[in-house]
C-alpha positions as CSV (number, residue, x, y, z in Angstrom):
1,X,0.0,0.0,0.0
2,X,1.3,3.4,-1.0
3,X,0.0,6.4,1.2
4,X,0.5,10.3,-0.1
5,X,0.3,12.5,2.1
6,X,0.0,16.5,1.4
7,X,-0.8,19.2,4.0
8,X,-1.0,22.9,1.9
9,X,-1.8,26.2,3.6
10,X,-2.8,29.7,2.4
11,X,0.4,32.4,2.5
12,X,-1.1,35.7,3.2
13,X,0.1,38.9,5.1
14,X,-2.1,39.5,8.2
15,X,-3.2,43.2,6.8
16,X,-4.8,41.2,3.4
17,X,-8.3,40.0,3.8
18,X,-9.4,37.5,0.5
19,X,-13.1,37.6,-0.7
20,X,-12.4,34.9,-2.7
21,X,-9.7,32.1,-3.1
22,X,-9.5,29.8,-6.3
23,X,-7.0,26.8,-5.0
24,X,-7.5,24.4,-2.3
25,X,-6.1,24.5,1.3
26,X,-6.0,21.4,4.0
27,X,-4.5,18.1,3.9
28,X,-4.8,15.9,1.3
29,X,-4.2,11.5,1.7
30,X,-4.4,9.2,-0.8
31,X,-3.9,5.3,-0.6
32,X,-2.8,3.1,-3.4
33,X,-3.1,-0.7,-3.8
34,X,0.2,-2.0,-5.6
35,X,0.3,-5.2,-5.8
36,X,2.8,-8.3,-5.8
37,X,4.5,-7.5,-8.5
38,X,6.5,-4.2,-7.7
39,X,10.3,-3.5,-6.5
40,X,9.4,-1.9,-3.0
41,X,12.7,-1.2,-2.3
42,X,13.8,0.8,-5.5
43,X,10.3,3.4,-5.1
44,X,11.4,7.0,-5.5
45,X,9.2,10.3,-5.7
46,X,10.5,13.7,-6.7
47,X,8.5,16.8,-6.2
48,X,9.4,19.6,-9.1
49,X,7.1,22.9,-9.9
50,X,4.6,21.6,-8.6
51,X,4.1,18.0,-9.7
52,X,4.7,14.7,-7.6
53,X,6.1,12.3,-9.9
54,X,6.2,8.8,-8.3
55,X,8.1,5.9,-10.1
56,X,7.2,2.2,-9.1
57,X,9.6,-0.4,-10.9
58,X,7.9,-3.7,-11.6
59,X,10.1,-6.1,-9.3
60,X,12.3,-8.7,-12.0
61,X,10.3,-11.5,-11.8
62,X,7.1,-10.1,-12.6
63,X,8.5,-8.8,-15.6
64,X,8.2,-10.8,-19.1
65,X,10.8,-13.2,-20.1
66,X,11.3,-15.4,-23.2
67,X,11.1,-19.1,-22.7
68,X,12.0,-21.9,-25.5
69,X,9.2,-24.0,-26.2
70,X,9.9,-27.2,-28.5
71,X,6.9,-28.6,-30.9
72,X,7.1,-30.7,-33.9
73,X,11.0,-30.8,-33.5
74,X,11.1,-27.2,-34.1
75,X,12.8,-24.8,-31.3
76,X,10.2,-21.6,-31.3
77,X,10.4,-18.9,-28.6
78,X,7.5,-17.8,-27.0
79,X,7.3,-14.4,-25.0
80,X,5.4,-15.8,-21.9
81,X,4.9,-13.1,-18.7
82,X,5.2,-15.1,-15.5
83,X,3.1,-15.6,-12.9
């Protein structure tokens, strides 16, 4: 489970009063289901202008692999994801 958490707050001077406001304020948390098949350990997140990118790497054995499969005495590869 991946939890984002985000807390953002209004900057104003004390002497400005606001009639209106067009972006949020307060905490933000999201949860995120990921699975079996990701590299928990190798996660990273980078925050730039603005934007929270998070990469999650598939872990190395749930990505696809080529296995040899013989039929009619023929040698074929097969692209097979495992399981």
């Amino acid at each position: 489970m991946l939890t984002l958490s985000a807390q953002r707050s209004v900057r104003s001077a004390e002497s400005v009063k606001w009639l209106t406001t067009e972006r949020f304020s307060g905490s933000l948390r999201r949860q995120i289901s990921l699975g079996d098949g990701v590299d928990a350990g190798k996660i990273s997140a980078r925050y730039d202008n603005g934007v929270l990118s998070v990469t999650i790497p598939l872990a190395e054995a749930a990505k696809p692999r080529k296995i040899s499969v013989e039929h009619d005495s023929e040698l074929r590869e097969l692209t097979a994801a495992s399981e």
